[in-house]
C-alpha positions in Angstrom: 24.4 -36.1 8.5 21.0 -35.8 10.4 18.2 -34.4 7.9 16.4 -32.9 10.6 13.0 -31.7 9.0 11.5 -29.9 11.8 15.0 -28.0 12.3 14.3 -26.6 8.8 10.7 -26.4 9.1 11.6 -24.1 11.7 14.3 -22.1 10.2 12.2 -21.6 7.2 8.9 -20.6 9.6 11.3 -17.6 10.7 12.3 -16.8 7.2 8.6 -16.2 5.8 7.3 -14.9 8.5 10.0 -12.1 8.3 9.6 -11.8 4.5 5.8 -11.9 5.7 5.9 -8.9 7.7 8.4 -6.9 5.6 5.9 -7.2 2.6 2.7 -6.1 4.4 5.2 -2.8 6.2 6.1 -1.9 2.3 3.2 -0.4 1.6 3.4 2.4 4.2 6.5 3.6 2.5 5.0 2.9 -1.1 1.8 3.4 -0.9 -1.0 1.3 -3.6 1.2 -1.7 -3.1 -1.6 -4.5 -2.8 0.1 -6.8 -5.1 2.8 -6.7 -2.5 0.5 -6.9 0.7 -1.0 -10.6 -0.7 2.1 -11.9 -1.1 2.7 -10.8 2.5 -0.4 -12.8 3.5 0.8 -15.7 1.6 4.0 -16.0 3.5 2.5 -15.8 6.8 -0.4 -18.5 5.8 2.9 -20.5 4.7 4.9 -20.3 7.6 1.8 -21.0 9.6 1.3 -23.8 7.7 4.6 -25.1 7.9 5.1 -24.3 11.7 1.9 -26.7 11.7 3.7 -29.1 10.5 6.6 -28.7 12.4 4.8 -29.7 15.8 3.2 -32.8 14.4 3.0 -35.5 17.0 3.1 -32.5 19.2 -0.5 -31.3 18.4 -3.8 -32.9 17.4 -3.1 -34.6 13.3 -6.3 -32.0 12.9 -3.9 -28.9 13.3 -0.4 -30.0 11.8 -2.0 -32.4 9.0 -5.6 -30.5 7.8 -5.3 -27.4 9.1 -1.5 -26.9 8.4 -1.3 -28.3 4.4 -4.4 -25.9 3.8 -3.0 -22.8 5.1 0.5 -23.6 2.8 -2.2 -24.7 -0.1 -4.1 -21.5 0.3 -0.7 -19.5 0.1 -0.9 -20.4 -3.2 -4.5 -18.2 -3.8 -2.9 -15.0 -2.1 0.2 -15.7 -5.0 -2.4 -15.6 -7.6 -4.3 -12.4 -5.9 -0.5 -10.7 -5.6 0.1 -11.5 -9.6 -3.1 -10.3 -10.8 -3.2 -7.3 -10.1 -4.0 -7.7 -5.8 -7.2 -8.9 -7.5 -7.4 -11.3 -4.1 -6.9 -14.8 -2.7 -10.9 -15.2 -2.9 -11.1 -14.3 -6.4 -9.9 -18.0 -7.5 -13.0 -20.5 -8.0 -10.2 -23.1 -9.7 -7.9 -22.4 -6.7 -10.5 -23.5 -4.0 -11.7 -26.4 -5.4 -8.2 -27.4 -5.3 -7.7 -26.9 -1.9 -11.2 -28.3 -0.9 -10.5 -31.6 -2.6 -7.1 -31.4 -1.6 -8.0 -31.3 2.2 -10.7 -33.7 1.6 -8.4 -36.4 0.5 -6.0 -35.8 3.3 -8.5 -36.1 6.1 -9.1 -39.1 4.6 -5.8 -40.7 4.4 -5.4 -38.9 7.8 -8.3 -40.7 9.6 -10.0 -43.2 7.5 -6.8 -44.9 6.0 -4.0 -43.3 7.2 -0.9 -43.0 5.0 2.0 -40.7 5.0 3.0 -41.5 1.7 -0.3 -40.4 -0.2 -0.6 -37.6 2.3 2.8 -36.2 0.6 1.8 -37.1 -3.0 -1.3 -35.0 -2.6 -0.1 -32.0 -0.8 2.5 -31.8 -3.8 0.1 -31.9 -6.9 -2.3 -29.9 -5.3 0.7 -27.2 -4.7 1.8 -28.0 -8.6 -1.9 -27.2 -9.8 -1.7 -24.2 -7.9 1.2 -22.8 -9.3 0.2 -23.0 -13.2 -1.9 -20.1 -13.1 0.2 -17.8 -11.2 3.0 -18.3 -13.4 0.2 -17.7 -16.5 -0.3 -14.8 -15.5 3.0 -13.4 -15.1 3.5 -14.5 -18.6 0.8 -12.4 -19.8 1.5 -8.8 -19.9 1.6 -6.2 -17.0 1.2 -2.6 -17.6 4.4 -0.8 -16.3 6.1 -4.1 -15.3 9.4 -4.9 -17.5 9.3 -8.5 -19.0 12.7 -9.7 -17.2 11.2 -8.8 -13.4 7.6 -11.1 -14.8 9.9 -13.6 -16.3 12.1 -13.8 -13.3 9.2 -14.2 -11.3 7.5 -16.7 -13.2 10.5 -19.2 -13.6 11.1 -18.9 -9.5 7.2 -19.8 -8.9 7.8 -22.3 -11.9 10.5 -23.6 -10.2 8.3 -24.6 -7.1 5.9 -26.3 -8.7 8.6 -28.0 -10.5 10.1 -28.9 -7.4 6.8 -30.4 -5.8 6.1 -32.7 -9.0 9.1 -34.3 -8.5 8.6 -34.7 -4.7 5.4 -36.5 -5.8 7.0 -38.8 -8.4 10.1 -39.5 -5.8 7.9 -40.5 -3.3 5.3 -42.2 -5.2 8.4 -44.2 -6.3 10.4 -44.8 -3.2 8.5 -43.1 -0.7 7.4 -45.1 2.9 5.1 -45.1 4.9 6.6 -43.0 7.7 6.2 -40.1 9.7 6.4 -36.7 7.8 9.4 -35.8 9.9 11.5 -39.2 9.6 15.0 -38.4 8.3 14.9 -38.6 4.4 16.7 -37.0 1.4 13.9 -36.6 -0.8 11.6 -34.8 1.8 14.7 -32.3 3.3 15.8 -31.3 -0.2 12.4 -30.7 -1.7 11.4 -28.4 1.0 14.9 -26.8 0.7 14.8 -26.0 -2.6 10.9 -24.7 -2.2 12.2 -22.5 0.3 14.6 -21.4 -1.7 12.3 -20.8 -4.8 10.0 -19.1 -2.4 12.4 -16.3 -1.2 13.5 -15.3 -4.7 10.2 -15.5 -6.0 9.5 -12.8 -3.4 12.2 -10.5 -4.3 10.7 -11.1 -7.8 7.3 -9.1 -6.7 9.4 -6.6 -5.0 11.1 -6.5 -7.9 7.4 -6.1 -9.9 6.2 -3.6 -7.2 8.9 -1.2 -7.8 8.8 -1.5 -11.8 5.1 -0.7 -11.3 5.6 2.0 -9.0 8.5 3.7 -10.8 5.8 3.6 -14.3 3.0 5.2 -11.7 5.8 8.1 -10.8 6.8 8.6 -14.4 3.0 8.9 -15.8 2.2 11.1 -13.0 5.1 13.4 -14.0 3.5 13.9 -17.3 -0.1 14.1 -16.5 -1.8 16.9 -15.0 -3.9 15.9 -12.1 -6.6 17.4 -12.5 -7.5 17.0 -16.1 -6.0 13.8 -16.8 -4.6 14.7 -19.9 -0.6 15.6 -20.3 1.2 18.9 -18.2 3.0 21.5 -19.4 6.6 19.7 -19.2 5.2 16.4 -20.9 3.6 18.5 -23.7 6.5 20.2 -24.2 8.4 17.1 -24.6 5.3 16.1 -27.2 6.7 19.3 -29.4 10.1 18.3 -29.5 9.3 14.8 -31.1 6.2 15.6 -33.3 8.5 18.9 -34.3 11.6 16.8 -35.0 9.5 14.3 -36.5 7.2 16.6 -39.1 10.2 18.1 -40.4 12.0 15.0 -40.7 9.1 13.7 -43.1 8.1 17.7 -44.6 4.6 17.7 -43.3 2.9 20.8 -41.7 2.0 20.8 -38.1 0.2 23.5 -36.7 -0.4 24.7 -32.3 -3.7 26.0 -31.3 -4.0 27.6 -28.1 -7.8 27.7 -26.4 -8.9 29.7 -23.5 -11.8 29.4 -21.5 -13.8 32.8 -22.0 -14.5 34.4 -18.5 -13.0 31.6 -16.8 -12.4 33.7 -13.5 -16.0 34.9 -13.3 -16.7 31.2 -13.2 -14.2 30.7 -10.4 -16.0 33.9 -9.0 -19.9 32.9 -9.1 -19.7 29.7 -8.3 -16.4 28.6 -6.6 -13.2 26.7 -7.5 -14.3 23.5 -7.3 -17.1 24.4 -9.8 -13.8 25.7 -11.9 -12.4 22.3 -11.4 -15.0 20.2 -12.9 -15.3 23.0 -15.7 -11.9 22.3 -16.6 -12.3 18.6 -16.3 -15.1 18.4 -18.4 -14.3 20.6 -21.2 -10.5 18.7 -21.3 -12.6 15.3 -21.7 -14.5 17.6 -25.0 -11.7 18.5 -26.3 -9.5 15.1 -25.3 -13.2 13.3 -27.9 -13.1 16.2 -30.5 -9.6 15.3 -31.8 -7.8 13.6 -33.9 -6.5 10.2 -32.8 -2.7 11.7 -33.2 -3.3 15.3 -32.0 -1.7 16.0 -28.8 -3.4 18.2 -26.3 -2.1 19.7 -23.2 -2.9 21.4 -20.6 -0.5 24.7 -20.6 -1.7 26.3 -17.7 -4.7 27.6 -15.4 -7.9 27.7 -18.2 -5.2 27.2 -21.0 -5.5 24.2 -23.4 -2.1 23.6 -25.8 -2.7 21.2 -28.9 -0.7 20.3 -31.9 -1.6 18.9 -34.6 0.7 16.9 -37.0 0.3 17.0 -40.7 -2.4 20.3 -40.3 -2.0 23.0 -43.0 -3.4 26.5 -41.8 -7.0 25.3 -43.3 -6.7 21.5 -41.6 -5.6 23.1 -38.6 -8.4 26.2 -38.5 -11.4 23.0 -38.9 -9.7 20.9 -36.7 -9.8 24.0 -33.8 -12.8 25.3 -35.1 -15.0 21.6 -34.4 -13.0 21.7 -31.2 -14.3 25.1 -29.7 -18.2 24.2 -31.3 -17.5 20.6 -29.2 -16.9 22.6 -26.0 -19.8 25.2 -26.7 -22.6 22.9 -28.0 -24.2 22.5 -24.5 -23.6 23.9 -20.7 -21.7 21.9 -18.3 -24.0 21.0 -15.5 -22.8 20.7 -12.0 -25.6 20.0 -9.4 -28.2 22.4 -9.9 -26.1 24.2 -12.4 -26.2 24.6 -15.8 -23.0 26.7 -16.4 -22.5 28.1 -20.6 -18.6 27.8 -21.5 -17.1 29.1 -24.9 -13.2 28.8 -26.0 -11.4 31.6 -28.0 -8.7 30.0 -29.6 -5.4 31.3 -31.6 -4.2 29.0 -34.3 -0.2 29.1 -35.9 1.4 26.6 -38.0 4.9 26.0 -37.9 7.2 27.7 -40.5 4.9 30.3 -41.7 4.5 31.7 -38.3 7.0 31.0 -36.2 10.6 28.0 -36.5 10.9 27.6 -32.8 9.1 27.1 -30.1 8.6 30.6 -28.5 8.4 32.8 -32.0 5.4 29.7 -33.0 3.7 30.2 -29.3 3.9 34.1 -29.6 1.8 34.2 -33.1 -0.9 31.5 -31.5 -0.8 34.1 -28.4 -1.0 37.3 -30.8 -4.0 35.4 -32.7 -5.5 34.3 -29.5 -5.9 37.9 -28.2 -7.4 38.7 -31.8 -10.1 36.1 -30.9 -10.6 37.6 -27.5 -10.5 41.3 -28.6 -13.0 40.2 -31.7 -16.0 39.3 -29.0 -14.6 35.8 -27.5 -15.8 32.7 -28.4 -14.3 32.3 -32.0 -11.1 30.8 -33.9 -8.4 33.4 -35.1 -5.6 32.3 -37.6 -2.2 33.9 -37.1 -1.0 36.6 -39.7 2.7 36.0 -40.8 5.5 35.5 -38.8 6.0 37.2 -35.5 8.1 40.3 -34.7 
């Protein structure tokens, strides 16, 4: 059987250049994927590389020897960018050396004291090198990214620079000193099994991208976009556990509902995206004011929601109370303006006034009123259980 090298160079340009393209359309139907978009770069700087090297004795040893095994070397800096976050091929100060020493040696043994042989040897530790990192950091952890899809990944990339140390040691060993594309075992099945590596180390960060994507869906079904602090639905879902929870282990929890006194003549005087940045910034007060296991919410146009676990109706009315005096210590100033907001909030612990949801809601609503009835800017307790 003919091991025709430049046959599969060829059939494996085709293949990454595909992959190539297909990576860098993704993120027009997922948008943010950058991690995604450098790998795409990578595969085209690969199968330019390699269709470099497919056209040697064709084209000047400058362009398939130099220029070719640093654009496949450099493919290796967009893995590392795609890995780390899309932090960027140029981000690597280890990875450039590498390919700067790397291309210096092989214009040497290109022009100086040419030699196939060593040519091979380097191109294949420099790609080993390359690969450590990448596959570090898909061993570390990635926020939103499951550890079998960074596993997978890491064992395919693994893989390759497996695959290249032993093409170094086999050719070291029993490599000649013949053209690159010469009929030989070692050469055909190392590239083959790269190329093979390669592709499912690609559906690996597809694999990453949509883990990552699916996390960046869930967290922005739970988080209202404006505040940045959990909606209506997620906080809801916060009531169920801490509810189940507190009973399950006969401690008190107590809901506070806050208000934003004359929120609409805000809205009003100044405008709705002065509203905005009201709301912003007194969810950020509030978000510092609490308790590192209180969960607050927003429940609706200038309506804050928190609980707080393990709050008897005295915890609960201090932990409110140094909430609304957080809020009201100083105006919030946007531009120019120096805007005074106060909170009027309605306090309810579970049990005494209210065992469900809407009876414990109604009594903070019922107290909240009280507040707002009483002159605004003030904490009410509910009274008993509801009607």
């Amino acid at each position: 059987m003919q091991l025709d090298l430049r046959t599969l160079f060829t059939v494996l340009v085709i293949l990454y250049a595909c992959l190539g393209f297909v990576c860098l359309f993704l993120p027009y139907r997922m948008p943010g994927s950058h991690a995604v978009t450098q790998w795409g770069y990578g595969l085209l700087a690969l199968a330019a590389g390699l269709g470099g090297l497919a056209l040697h004795g064709a084209v000047p040893d400058f362009i398939s020897v130099i220029v070719a095994n640093a654009l496949i070397l450099v493919t290796f800096l967009f893995v590392l960018g795609s890995v780390r976050q899309g932090r960027g091929a140029g981000s690597s100060g280890f990875g450039w050396s590498v390919v700067g020493v790397s291309v210096l040696l092989l214009a040497y043994f290109t022009y100086m004291h040419p030699d196939t042989r060593i040519r091979i040897v380097i191109a294949s530790v420099a790609m080993a090198l390359l690969v450590v990192r990448p596959v570090i950091a898909l061993i570390a952890a990635v926020p939103g990214v499951s550890r079998r899809a960074r596993i997978f990944t890491a064992v395919c990339l693994a893989g390759v620079g497996l695959v290249m140390l032993v093409r170094a040691l086999l050719t070291t060993k029993w490599g000649a000193n013949v053209d690159l594309l010469a009929p030989n075992f070692v050469q055909f099945a190392s590239n083959l099994l790269f190329g093979a590596f390669t592709v499912l180390a690609t559906l690996g960060v597809v694999w990453i991208e949509i883990e990552q994507l699916r996390a960046d869906l869930a967290r922005l079904a739970m988080i209202d976009p404006l505040t940045a602090i959990l909606n209506r639905r997620a906080f809801m879902l916060e009531y169920e556990r801490e509810i189940s929870r507190c009973t399950r282990e006969k401690i008190g929890i107590a809901l506070a509902i806050f208000d934003i006194d004359h929120f609409k003549r805000v809205n009003d005087t100044y405008g709705h995206l002065v509203g905005d940045q009201v709301l912003r910034r007194v969810a950020d007060t509030l978000r510092a004011s609490l308790r590192g296991h209180d969960v607050l919410g927003r429940y609706g146009g200038e309506e804050f929601a928190l609980l707080m676990p393990g709050a008897d109706t005295a915890a609960a009315l201090a932990g409110t109370e140094r909430a609304r005096l957080a809020v009201g210590e100083r105006p919030i100033r946007s531009g120019e303006l120096s805007i005074p907001v106060t909170l009027s909030a309605g306090v309810a612990v579970y049990g005494a006034n209210g065992t469900d949801w809407e009876s414990l809601l109604r009594s903070a609503d019922a107290a909240l009123y009280e507040a707002k009835r009483a002159g605004r800017n003030r904490v009410v307790a509910a009274h008993g259980a509801p009607l």
